[in-house]
N, C-alpha and C positions, 0 to 999 in steps of 0.2 A: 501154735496159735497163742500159746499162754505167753513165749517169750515175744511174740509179736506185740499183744497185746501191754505190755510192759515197758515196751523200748518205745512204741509211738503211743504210750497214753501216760502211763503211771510215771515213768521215770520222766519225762519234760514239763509235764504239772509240778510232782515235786521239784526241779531245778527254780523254775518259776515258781512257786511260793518260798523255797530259801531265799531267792533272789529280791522277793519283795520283806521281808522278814528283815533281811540284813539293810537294807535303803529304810526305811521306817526312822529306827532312830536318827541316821543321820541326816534326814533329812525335818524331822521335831527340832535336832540340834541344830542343824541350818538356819532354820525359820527364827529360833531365840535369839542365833548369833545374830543374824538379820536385824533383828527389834532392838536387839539392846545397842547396836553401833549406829545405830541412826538409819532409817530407811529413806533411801530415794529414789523418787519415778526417774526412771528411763527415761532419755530425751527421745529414743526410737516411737516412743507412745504417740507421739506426734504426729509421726508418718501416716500412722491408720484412719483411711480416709474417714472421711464425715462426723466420727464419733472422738476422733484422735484429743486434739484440743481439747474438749469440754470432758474427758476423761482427766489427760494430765493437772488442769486446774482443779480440776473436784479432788483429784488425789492428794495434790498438793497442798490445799487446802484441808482436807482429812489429816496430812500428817502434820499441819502445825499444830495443832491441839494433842497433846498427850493424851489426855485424859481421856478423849473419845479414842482415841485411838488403840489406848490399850482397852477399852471394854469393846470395841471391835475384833480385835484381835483375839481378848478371852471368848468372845460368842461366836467365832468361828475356829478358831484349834479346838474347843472342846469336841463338837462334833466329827469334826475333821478324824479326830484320835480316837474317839468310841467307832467309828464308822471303820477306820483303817485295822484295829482290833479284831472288830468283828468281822472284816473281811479276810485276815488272816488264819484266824481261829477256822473259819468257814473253808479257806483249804486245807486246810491239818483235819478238818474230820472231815471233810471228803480224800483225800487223799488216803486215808484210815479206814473208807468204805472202799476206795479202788482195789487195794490191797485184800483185804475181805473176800471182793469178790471174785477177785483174780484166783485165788484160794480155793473159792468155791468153784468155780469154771473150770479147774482141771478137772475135776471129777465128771461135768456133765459134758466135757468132751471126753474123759476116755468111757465113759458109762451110759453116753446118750441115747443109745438103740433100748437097753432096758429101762432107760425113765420113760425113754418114750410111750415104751409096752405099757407099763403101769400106769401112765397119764391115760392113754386110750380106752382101759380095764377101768378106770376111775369113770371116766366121761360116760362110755356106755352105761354102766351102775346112774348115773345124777342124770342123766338128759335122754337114755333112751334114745330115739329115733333122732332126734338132733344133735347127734356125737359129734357125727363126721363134718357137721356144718357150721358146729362149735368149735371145734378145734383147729376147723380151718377161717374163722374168721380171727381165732386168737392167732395165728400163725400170722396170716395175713397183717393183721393190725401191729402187732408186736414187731412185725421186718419191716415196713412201713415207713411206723414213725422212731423206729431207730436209724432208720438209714437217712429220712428227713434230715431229722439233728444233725445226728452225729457227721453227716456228708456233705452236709450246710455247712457247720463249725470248721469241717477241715478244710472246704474249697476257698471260705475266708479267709482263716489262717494261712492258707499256701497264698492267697490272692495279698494278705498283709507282707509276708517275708519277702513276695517278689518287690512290691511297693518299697520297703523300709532299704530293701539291697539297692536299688535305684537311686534311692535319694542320699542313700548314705549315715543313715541313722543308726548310732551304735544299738547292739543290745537286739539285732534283727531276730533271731531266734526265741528269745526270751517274748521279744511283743509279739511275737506271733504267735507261742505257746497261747500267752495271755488273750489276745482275740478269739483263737480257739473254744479256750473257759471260758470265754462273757459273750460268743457269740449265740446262747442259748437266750439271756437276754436280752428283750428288745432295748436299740441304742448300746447297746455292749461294746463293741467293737469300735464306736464313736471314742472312747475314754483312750485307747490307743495311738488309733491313726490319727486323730485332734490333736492328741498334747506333742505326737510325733511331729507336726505340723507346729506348734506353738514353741517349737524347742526350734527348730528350724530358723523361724524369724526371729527367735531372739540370737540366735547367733547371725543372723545378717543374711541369711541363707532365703532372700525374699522370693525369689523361682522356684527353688524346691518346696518350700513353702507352700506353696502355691498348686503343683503342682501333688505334692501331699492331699490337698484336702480335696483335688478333681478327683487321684486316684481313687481317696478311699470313701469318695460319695457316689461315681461312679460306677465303680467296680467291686469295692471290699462290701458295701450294707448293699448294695442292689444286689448283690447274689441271693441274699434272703426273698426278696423279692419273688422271684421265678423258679428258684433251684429248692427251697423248701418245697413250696406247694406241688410243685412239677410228681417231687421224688414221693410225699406222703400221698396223694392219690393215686398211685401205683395200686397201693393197696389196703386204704381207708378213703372215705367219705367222709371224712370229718372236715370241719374248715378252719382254715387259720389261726380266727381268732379264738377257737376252743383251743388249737395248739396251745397257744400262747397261755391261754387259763391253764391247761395241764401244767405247763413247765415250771409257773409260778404256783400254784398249788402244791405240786411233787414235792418244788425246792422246801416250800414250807412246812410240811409236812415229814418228810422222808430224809430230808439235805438235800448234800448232792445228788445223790442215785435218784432222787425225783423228777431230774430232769430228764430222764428217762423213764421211770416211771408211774411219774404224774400223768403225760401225756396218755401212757399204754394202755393205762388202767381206764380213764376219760373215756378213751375213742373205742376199748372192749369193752365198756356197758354200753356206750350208745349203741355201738355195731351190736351187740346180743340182744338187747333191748328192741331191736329192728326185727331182728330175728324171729324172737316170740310174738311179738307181735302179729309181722307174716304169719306164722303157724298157726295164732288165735285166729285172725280170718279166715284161713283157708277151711279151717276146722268148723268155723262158724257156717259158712259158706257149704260145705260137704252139708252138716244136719242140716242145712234149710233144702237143701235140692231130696236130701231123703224123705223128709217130714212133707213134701207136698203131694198130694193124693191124687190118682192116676182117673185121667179123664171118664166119664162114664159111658162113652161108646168104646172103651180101650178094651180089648182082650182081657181077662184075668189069667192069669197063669198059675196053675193047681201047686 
């Protein structure tokens, strides 16, 4: 399991953040080469219906002017490169928690029958009569909305690599790892299959193109659609858009492991929170049926 775990998680994330690590500078160098030799619109820009026109003159007219031109350019590279930064740096300490936990997970697969014990030993001690219904909702919620994710992310990612092998697009393994990663985020997978699509037409490739952007609005972001929700109320009651809070929350709080964790921890206290709850009623409900006093033609019983 461990070496499973490793070959389809840990080692294709890490290929795909070297892969974008090493594209970064070249492509900052790119963008200056670009500037300093003179930039010119595309005659292609034309083509693109209704907008096509009134783009290449506004461009064209943006680049006669230097001077705006280069404060354009500095108020969007900045961001561009604090953003590309931090999303670098954000797989280096996630990939630095996979490893962690990969670490950790040999042990509680070869040791898992005695943590088990002691979880149970633990739960009986804290909850008493609600052990067994607490630890089966932690169970429950915890398979859930791992299998949600993480079953989402990968039916995407396979749904991307079949897409990108179809049309031809280099680097198909690599952008699918990456839809994989960003399919946790809403629109994640957009930043792929899109610019997979925008590299397309710029190389003249206006069918695949085109065909690009059916597949993966069709097939690759609709899978979130039906295949999340389907899998997470398996075994949570939670709804979507608290998913969606958990993931972002997790990631901000925890990193990456939050996007697992954000959710688990979300959908375990509403689910326990249900829980006690039910037990306050029922408990409420027992003293009032005891506390009411037995009619006065009723039998008394010595």
């Amino acid at each position: 399991m461990l070496l499973l775990i490793l070959g389809l998680a840990v080692i294709p994330i890490s290929l795909f953040a070297d892969a974008v690590g090493e594209q970064l500078p070249a492509l900052t160098a790119a963008v200056k080469n670009w500037s300093q030799g003179g930039i010119h619109v595309p005659e292609q820009l034309k083509s693109v219906p209704v907008v096509g026109e009134r783009a290449y003159e506004q461009l064209n007219s943006l680049l006669a002017d230097s001077k705006q031109l280069a404060a354009v350019l500095q108020k969007t590279l900045e961001p561009i490169g604090k953003l590309s930064l931090t999303f670098v740096r954000f797989l280096g300490d996630g990939i630095a928690q996979l490893l962690l936990v990969a670490f950790i997970v040999f042990f509680y697969y070869r040791d898992g029958d005695r943590i088990a014990a002691v979880i149970r030993q633990i739960s009986q001690r804290l909850s008493g009569q609600m052990s067994s219904e607490m630890l089966s909702i932690i169970t429950d919620t915890t398979r859930s909305v791992f299998i949600g994710i993480v079953g989402t992310a990968a039916a995407q990612g396979l749904a991307a690599f079949i897409g990108f092998l179809i049309a031809g697009v280099p680097g198909a393994f690599l952008l699918s790892v990456g839809t994989f990663v960003l399919s946790v985020v809403p629109m994640g997978p957009v930043l792929f299959w899109g610019g997979a699509a925008v590299w397309l037409y710029l190389q003249g490739e206006t069918g695949w193109a085109i065909f690009m952007v059916i597949w993966g609005a069709t097939v690759i972001s609709s899978i979130d659609n039906f295949l999340k929700p389907l899998l997470i109320a398996r075994g949570s009651t939670l709804s979507l858009g608290l998913i969606f809070l958990g993931v972002l929350g997790g990631v901000l709080a925890f990193g990456f492991i939050g996007v697992i964790l954000g959710p688990v921890l979300l959908a375990l206290g509403i689910s326990l929170g249900r829980a006690w709850m039910s037990a306050q009623n029922s408990q409420s409900v027992q003293v009032t049926v005891n506390a009411v006093p037995p009619a006065a033609d009723a039998p008394r019983v010595p």
